[in-house]
ZADO-1210 file (C-alpha; in nm, 4 decimals, padded with zeros to 6 digits):
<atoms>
<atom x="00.0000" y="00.0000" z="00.0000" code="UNK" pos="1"/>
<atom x="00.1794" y="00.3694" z="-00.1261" code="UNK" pos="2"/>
<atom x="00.1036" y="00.6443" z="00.0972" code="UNK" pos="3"/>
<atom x="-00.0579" y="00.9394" z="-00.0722" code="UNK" pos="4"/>
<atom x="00.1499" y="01.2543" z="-00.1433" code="UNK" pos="5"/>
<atom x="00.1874" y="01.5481" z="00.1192" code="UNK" pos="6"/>
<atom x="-00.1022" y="01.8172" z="00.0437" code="UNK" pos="7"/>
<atom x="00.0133" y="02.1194" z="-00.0799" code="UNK" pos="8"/>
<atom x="00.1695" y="02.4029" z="00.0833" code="UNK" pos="9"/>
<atom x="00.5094" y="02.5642" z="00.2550" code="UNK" pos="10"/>
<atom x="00.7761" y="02.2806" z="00.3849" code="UNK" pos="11"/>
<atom x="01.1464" y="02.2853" z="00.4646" code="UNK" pos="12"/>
<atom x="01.3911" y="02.3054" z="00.2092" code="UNK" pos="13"/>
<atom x="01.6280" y="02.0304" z="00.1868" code="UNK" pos="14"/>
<atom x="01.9230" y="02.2578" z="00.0521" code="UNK" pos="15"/>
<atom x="01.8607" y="02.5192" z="00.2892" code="UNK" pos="16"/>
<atom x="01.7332" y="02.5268" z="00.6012" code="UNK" pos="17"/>
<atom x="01.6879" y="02.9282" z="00.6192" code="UNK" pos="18"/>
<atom x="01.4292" y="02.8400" z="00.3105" code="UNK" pos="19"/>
<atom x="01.0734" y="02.6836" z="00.2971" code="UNK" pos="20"/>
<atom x="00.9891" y="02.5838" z="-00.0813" code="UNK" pos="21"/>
<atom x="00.6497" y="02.5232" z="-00.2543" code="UNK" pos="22"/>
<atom x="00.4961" y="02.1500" z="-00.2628" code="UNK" pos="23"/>
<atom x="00.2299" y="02.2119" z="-00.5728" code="UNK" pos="24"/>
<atom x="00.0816" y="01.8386" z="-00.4501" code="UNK" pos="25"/>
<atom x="00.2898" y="01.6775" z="-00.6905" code="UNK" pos="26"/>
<atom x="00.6078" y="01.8249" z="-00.7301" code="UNK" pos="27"/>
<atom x="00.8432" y="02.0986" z="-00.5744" code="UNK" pos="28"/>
<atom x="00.8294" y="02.4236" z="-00.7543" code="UNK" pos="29"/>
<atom x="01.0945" y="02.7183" z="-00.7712" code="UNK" pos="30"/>
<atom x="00.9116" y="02.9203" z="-00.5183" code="UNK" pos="31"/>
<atom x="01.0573" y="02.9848" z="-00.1959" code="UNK" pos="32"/>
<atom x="01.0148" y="03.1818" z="00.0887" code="UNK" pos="33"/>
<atom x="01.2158" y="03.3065" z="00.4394" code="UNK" pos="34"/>
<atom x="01.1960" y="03.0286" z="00.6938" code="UNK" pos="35"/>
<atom x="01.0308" y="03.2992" z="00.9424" code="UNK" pos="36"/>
<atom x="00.7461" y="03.3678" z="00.7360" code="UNK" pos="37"/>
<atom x="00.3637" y="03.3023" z="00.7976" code="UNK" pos="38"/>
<atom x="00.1992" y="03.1043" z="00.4852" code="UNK" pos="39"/>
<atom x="00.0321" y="03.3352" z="00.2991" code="UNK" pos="40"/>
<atom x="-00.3620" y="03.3915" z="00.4123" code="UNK" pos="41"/>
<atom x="-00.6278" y="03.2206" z="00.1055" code="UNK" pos="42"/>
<atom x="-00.7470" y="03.4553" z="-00.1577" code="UNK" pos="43"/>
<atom x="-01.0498" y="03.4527" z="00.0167" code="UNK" pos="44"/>
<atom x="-00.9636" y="03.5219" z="00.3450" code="UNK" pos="45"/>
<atom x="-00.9171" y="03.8914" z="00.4257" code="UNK" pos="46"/>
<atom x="-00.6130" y="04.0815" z="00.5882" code="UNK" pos="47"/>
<atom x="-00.7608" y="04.1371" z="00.9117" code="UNK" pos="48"/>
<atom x="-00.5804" y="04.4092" z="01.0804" code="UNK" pos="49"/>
<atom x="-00.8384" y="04.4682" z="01.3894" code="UNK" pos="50"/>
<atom x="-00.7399" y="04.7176" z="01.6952" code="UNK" pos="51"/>
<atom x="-00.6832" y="04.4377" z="01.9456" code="UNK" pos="52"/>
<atom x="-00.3952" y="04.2450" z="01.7049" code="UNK" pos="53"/>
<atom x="-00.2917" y="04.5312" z="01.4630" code="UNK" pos="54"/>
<atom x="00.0887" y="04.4337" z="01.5875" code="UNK" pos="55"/>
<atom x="00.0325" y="04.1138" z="01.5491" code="UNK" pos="56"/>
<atom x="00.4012" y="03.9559" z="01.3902" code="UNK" pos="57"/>
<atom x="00.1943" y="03.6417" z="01.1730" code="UNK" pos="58"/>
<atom x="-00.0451" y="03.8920" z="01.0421" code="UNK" pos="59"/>
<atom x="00.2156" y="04.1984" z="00.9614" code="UNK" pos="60"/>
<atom x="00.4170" y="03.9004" z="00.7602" code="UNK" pos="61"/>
<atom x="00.1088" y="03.7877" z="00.5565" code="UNK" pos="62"/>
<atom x="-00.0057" y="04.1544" z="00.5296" code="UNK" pos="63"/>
<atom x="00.3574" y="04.1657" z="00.3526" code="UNK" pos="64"/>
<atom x="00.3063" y="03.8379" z="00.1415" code="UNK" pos="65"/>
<atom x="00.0032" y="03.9609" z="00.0312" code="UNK" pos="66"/>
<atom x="00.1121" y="04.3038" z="-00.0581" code="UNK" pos="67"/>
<atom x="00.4489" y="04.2078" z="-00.2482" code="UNK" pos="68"/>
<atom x="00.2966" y="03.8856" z="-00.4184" code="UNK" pos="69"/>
<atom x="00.5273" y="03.6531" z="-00.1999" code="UNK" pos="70"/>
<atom x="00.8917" y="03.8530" z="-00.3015" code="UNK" pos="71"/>
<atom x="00.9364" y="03.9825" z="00.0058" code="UNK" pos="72"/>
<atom x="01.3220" y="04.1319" z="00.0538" code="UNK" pos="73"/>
<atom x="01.6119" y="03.8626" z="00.1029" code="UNK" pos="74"/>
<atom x="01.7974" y="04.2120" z="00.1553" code="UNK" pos="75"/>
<atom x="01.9092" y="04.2542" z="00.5512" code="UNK" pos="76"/>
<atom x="01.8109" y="04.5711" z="00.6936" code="UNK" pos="77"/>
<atom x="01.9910" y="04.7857" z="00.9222" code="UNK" pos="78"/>
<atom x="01.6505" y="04.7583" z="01.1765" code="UNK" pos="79"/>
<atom x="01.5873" y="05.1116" z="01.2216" code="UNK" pos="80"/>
<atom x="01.3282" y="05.3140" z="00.9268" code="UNK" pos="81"/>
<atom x="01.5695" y="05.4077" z="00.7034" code="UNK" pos="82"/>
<atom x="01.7607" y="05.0829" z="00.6468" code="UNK" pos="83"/>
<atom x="01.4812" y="04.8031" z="00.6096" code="UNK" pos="84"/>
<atom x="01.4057" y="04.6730" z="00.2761" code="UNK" pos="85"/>
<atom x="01.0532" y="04.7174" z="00.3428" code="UNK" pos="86"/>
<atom x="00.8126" y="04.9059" z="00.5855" code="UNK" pos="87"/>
<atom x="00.4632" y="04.7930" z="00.7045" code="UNK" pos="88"/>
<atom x="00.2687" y="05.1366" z="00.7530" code="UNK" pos="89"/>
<atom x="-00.0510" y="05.0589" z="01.0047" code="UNK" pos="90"/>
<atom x="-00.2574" y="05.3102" z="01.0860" code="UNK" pos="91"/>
<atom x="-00.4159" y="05.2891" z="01.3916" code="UNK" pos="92"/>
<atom x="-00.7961" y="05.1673" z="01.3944" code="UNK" pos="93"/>
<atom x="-01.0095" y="05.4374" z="01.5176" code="UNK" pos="94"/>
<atom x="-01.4298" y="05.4708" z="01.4800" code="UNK" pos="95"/>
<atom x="-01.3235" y="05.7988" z="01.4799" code="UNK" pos="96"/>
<atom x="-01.0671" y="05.9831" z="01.3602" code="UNK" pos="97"/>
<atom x="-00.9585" y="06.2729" z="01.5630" code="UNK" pos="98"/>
<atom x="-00.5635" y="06.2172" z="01.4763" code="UNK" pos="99"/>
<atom x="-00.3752" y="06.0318" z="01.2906" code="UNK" pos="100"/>
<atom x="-00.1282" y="05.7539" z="01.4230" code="UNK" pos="101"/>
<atom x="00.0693" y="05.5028" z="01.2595" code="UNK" pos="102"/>
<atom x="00.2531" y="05.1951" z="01.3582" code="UNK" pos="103"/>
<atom x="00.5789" y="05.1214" z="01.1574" code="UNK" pos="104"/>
<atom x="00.6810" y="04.7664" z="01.1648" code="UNK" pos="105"/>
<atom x="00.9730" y="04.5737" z="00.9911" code="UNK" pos="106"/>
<atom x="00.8510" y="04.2601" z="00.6866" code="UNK" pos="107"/>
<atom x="00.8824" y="04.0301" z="01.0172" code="UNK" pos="108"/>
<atom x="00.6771" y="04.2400" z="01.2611" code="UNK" pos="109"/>
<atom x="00.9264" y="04.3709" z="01.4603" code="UNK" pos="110"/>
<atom x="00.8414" y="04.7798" z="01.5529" code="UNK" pos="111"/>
<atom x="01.0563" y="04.9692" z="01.4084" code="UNK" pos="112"/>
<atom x="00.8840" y="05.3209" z="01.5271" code="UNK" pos="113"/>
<atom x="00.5817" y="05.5293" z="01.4629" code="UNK" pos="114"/>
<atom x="00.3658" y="05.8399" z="01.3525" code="UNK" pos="115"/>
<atom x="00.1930" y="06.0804" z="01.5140" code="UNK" pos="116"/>
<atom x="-00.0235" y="06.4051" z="01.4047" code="UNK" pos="117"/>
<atom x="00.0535" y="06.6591" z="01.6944" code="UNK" pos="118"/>
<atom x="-00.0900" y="07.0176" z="01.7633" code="UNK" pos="119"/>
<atom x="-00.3990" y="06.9323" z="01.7394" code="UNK" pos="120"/>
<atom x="-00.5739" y="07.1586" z="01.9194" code="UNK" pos="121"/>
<atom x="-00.9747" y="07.1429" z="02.0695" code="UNK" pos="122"/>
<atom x="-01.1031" y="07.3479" z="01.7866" code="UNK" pos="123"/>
<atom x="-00.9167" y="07.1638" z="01.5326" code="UNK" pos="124"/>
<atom x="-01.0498" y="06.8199" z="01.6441" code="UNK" pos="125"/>
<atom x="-01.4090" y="07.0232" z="01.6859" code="UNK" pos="126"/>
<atom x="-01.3643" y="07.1022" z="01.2896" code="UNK" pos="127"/>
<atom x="-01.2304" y="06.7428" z="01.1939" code="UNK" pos="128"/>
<atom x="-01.5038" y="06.5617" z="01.3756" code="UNK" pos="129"/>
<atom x="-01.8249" y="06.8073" z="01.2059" code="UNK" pos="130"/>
<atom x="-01.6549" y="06.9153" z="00.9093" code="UNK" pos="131"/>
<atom x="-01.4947" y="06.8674" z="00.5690" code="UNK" pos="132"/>
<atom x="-01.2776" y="07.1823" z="00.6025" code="UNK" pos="133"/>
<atom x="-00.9917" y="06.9626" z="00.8393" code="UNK" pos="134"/>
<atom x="-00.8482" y="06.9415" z="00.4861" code="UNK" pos="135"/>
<atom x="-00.7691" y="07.2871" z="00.4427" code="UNK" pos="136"/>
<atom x="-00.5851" y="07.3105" z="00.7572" code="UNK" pos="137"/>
<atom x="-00.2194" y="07.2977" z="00.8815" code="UNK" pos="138"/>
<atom x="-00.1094" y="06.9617" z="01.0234" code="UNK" pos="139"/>
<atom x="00.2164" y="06.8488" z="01.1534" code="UNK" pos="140"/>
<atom x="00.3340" y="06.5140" z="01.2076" code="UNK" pos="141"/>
<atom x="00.6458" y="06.3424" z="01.4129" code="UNK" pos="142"/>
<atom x="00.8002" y="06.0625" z="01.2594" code="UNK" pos="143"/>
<atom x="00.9819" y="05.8315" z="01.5513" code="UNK" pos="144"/>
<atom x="01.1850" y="05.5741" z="01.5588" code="UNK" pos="145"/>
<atom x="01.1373" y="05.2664" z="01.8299" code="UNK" pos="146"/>
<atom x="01.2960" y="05.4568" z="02.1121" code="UNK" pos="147"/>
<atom x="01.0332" y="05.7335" z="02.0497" code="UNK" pos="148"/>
<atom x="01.2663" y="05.9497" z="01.9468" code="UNK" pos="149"/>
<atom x="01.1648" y="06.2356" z="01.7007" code="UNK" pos="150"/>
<atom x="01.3754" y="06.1447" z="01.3729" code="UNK" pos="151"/>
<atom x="01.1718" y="06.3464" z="01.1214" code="UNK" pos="152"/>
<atom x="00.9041" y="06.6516" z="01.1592" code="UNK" pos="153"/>
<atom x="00.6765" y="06.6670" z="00.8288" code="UNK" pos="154"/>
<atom x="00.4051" y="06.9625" z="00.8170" code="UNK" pos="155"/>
<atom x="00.1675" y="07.0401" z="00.5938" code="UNK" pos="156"/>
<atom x="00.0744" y="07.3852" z="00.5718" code="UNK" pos="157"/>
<atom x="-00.2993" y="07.5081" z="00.5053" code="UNK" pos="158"/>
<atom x="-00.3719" y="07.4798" z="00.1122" code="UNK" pos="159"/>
<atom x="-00.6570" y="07.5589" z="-00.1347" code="UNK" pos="160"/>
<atom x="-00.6032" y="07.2928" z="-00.3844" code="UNK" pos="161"/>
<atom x="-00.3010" y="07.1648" z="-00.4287" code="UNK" pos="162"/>
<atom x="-00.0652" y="07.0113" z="-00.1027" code="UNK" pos="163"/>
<atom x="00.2749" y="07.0788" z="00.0338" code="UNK" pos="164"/>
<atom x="00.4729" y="06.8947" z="00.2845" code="UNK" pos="165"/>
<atom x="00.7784" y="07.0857" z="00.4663" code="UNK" pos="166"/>
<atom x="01.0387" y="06.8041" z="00.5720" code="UNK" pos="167"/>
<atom x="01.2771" y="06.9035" z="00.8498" code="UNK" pos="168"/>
<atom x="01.4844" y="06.6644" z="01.0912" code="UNK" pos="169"/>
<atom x="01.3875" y="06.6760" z="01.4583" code="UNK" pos="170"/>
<atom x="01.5534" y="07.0175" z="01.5038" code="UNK" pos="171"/>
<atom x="01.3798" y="07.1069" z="01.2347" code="UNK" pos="172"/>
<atom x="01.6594" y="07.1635" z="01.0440" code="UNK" pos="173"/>
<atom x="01.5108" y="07.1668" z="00.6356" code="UNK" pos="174"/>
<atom x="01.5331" y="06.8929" z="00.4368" code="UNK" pos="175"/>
<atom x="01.3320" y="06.9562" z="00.1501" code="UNK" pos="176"/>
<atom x="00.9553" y="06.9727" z="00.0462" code="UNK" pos="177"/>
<atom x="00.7466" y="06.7657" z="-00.1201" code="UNK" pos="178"/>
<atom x="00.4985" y="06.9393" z="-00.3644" code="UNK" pos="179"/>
<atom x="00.1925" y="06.7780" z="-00.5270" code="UNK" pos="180"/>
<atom x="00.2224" y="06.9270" z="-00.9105" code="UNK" pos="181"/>
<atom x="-00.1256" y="06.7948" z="-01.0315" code="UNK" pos="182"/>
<atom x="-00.5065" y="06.7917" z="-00.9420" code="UNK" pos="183"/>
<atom x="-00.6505" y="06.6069" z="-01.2167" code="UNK" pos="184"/>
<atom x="-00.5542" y="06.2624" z="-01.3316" code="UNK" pos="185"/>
<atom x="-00.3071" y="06.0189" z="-01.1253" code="UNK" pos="186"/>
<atom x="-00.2112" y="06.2273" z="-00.9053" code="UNK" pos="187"/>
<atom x="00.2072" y="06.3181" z="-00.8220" code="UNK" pos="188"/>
<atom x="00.4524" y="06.4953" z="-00.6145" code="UNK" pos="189"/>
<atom x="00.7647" y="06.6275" z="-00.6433" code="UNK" pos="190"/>
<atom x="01.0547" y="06.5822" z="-00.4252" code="UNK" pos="191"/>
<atom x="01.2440" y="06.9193" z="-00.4189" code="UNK" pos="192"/>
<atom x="01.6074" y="06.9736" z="-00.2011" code="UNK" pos="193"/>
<atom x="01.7337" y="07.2896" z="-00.2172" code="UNK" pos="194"/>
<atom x="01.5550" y="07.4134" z="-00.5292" code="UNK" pos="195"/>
<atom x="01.6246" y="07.0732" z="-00.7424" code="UNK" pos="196"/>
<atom x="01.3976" y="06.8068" z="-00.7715" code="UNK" pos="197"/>
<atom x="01.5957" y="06.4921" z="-00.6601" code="UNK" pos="198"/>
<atom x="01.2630" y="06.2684" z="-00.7292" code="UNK" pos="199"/>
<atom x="00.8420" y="06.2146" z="-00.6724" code="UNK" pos="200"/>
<atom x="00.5957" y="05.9743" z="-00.5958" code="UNK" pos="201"/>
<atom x="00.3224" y="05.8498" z="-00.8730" code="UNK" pos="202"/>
<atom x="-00.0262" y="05.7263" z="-00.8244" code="UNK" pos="203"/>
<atom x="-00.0184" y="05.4280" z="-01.0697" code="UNK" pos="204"/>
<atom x="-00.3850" y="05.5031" z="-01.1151" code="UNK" pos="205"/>
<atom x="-00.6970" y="05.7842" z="-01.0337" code="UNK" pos="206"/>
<atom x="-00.8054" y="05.6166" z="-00.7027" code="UNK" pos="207"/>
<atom x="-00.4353" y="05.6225" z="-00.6212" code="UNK" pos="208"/>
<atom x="-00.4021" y="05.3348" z="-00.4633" code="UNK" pos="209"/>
<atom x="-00.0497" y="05.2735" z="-00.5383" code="UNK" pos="210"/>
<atom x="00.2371" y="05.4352" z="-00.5893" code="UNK" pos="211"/>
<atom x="00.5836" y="05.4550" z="-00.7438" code="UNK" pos="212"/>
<atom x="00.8625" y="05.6494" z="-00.5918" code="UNK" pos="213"/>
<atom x="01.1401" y="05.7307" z="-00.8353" code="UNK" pos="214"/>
<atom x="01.4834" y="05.9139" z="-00.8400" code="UNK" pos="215"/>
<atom x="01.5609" y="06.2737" z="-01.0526" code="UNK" pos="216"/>
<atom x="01.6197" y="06.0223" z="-01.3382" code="UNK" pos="217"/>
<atom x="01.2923" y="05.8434" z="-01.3749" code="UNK" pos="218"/>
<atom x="01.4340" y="05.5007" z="-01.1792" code="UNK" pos="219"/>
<atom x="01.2027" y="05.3427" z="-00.8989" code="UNK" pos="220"/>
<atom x="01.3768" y="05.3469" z="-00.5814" code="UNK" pos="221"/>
<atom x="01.0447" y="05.2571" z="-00.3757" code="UNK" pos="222"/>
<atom x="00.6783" y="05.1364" z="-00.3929" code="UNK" pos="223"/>
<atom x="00.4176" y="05.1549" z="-00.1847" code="UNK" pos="224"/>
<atom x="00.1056" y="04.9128" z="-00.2250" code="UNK" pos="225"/>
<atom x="-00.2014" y="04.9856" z="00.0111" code="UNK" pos="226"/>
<atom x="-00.3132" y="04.6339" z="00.1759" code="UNK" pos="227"/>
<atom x="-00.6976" y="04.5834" z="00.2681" code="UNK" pos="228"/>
<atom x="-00.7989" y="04.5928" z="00.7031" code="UNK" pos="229"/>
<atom x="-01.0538" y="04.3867" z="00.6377" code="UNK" pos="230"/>
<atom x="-01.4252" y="04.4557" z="00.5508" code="UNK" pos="231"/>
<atom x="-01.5419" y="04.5366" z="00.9372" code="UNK" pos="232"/>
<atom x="-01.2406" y="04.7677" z="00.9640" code="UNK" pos="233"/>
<atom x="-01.2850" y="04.9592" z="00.6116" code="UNK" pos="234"/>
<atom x="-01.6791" y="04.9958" z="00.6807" code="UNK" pos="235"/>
<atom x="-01.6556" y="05.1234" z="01.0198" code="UNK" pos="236"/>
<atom x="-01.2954" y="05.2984" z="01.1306" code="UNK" pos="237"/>
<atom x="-01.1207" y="05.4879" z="00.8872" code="UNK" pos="238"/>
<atom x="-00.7614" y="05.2859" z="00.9307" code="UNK" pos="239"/>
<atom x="-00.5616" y="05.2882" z="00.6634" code="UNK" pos="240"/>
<atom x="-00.2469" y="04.9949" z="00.5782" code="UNK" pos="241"/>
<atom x="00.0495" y="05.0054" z="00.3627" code="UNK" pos="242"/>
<atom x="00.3712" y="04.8108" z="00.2517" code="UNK" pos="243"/>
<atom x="00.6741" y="05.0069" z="00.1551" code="UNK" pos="244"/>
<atom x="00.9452" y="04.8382" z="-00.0550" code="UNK" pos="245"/>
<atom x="01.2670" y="04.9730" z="-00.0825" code="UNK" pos="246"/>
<atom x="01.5191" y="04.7143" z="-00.2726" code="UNK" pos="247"/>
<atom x="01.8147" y="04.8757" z="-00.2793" code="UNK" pos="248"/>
<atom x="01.9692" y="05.1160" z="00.0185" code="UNK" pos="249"/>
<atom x="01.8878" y="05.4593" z="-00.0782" code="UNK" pos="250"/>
<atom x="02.1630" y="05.7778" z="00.0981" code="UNK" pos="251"/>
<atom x="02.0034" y="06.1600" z="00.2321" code="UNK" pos="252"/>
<atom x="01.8813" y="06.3560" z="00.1055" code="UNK" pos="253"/>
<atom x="01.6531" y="06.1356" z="-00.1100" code="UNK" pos="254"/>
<atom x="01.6268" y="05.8236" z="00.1637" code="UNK" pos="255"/>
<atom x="01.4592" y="06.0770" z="00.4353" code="UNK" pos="256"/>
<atom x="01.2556" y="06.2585" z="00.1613" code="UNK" pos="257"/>
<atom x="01.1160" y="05.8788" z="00.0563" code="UNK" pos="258"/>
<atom x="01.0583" y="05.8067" z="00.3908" code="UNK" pos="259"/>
<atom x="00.8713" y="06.1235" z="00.4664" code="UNK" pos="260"/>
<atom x="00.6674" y="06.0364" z="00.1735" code="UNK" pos="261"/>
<atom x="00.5763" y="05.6823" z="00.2375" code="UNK" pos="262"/>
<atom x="00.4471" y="05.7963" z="00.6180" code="UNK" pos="263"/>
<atom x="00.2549" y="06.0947" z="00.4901" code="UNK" pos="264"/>
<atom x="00.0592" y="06.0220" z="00.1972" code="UNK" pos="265"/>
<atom x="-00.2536" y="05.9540" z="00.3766" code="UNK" pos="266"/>
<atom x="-00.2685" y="06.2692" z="00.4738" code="UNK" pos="267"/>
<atom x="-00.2422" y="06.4288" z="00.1664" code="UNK" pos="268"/>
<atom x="-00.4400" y="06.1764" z="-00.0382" code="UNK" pos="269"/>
<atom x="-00.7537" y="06.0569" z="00.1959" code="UNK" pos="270"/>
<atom x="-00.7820" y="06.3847" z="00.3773" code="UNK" pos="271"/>
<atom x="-00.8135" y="06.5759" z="00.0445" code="UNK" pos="272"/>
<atom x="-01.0851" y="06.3807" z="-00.1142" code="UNK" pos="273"/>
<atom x="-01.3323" y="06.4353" z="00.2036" code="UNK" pos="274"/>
</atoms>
């Protein structure tokens, strides 16, 4: 009597233990994947990113999985926000949003920092929580790193129709700005650093979903693909997930400016089409 075949799915690789390779049900395919990782959820089952296991490690990696069709980054990072291969952006699940928050966690769910909308003042949260006109305000945002440290200040003064972001380090020494140069059509923004543009970040389509961050010359350095909370989450709190891939190392000014980016579009994006 022959026993019948494993079922398919993730198992250890025989050549390399730091791997787990794909049995198909009959026969080992040329797919592979980091020992650490979670199998990937089913198509149908949703990334569930709910308020009680938003930092969950099992669910950031499948949140990744899902958002970079399996690639993930066999690239080591240096474990702070500006040297992983790739960032997992969670915002913080809220019924109501009063302030933005984010969670900032490494492909393997380790935090790697945070951030926060500050001065937000009474009458400000009185206009965000009756109003539309929150958009047209000024908002300011810390970007930390795990220690809570203040690594990057972004702010986004009032505008009319078209956003700016003012990028400073924590001294608020300037960095650069980054300028949205469009209203109609997929929307972009420019990365400018003392007067030259060094790069931008494109919507790859109208509902600007995703995006592709590229240098002066045209080349994608980065990409950021939004990743779905779940159908509870999306209908009822306004949270809001990303997935930030970064292959190769990138140097300042342009790795702080891409960085700035990736945290803040949110902001500029949801907020404006309220």
């Amino acid at each position: 009597m022959t026993s019948s075949p494993p079922q398919p799915g993730w198992y250890p690789d025989a050549r390399d233990p730091r791997l787990h390779r794909w049995w198909d049900g009959q026969a080992w395919t040329a797919d592979t994947r980091p020992a650490y990782q979670a199998p990937p959820p089913s198509d149908s089952e949703p990334i569930e990113l709910d308020i009680e296991r938003a930092h969950d490690p099992a669910r950031i990696q499948n949140q990744v999985y899902r958002a970079t069709r399996g690639r993930g980054s066999t690239r080591s990072g240096g474990g702070t926000l500006f040297t992983e291969p790739v960032l997992v952006v969670n915002q913080r699940a809220k019924l109501i949003e009063m302030a933005n928050e984010f969670g900032v966690f490494d492909q393997n769910g380790n935090r790697l920092g945070g951030v926060v909308e500050v001065g937000q003042s009474t009458l400000k949260k009185a206009i965000r929580l009756l109003t539309n006109y929150d958009q047209f305000l000024t908002h300011k945002f810390e970007v930390r790193d795990a220690n809570h440290s203040t690594v990057l200040k972004v702010t986004r003064p009032a505008k009319v129709f078209k956003s700016r972001f003012l990028v400073t380090r924590a001294d608020e020494t300037p960095i650069g700005e980054i300028v949205q140069e469009n209203v109609f059509g997929k929307i972009r923004f420019g990365f400018i650093v003392d007067g030259r543009p060094v790069g931008g970040i494109f919507a790859e389509n109208w509902r600007a979903w995703n995006f592709s961050i590229r240098d002066h010359a045209g080349t994608e350095v980065a990409r950021v693909t939004k990743t779905w909370g779940g159908f509870l989450k999306a209908a009822f709190t306004t949270a809001d997930n990303y997935v930030v891939e970064i292959p190769n190392p990138l140097t300042d000014p342009l790795a702080s400016m891409v960085v700035a980016a990736a945290l803040t579009i949110d902001t500029a994006l949801k907020q404006d089409t309220d």
